[in-house]
N, C-alpha and C positions, 0 to 999 in steps of 0.2 A: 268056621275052621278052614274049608277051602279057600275062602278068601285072604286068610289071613299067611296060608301058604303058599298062595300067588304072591301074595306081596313078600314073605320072605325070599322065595326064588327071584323075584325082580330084583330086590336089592342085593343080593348073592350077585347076580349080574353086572348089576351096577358097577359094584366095588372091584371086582374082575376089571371092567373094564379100567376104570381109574386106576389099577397098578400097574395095565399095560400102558396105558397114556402116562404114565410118570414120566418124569423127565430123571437124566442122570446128574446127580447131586458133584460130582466130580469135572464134569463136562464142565458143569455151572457155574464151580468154582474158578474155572481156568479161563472162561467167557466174561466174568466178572470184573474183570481187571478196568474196563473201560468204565466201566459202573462206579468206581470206587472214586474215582475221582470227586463226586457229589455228595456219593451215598455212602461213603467211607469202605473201608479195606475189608471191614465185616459186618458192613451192611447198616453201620450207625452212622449216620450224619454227624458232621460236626459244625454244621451250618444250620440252625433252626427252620431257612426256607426251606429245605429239601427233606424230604420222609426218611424216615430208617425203613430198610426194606428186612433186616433182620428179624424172625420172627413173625413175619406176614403168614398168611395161608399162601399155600402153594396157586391154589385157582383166584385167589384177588390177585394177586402180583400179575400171573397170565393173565385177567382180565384187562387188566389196566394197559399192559403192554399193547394187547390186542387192538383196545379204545385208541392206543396212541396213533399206531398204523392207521388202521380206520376213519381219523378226524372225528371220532364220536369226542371221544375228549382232546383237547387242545393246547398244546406247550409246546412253542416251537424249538425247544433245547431235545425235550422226550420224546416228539413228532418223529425229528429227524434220526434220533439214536434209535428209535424203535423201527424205523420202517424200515430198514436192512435185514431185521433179525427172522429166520427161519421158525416153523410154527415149532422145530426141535429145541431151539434158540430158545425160545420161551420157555418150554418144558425143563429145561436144563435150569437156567437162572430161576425160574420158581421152586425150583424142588433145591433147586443150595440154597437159596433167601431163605426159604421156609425152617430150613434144616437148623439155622443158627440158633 
């Protein structure tokens, strides 16, 4: 039983933290614009090369972004639109992508 209310308090935690780490969904929308051009106006491709980012989880989408900057993953269109972006930047476009 103690153990099991450590782990409830942990995860209590947890989730605290991730609503303060959220990004703003509005911010997101207005960052997005540069996005649309690939990933469309709301986040669907109309190009099968490129992903729909509508509908993603909020922490893939920041993942990916993160990989981009990083050179963990590699696209030299997404490399260079991602390495400008603010770790806010991400938070915002994950949590509107997410939101659709």
């Amino acid at each position: 039983m103690k153990l099991l209310n450590q782990l409830c308090i942990g995860l209590l935690a947890l989730s605290s933290t991730q609503v303060m780490a959220a990004g703003d969904i509005t911010a997101g929308k207005e960052k997005s614009s540069v996005c649309a051009s690939c990933h469309g106006g709301k986040g669907i491709s109309l190009n099968p090369l490129w992903p729909n980012l509508a509908g993603q989880k909020q922490g893939y989408i920041a993942k990916q972004l993160h990989d981009f900057q990083s050179g963990k993953r590699k696209d030299p269109m997404m490399s260079a639109m991602a390495k400008p972006l603010s770790d806010q930047d991400i938070k915002d476009l994950a949590a509107y992508y997410a939101s659709l």
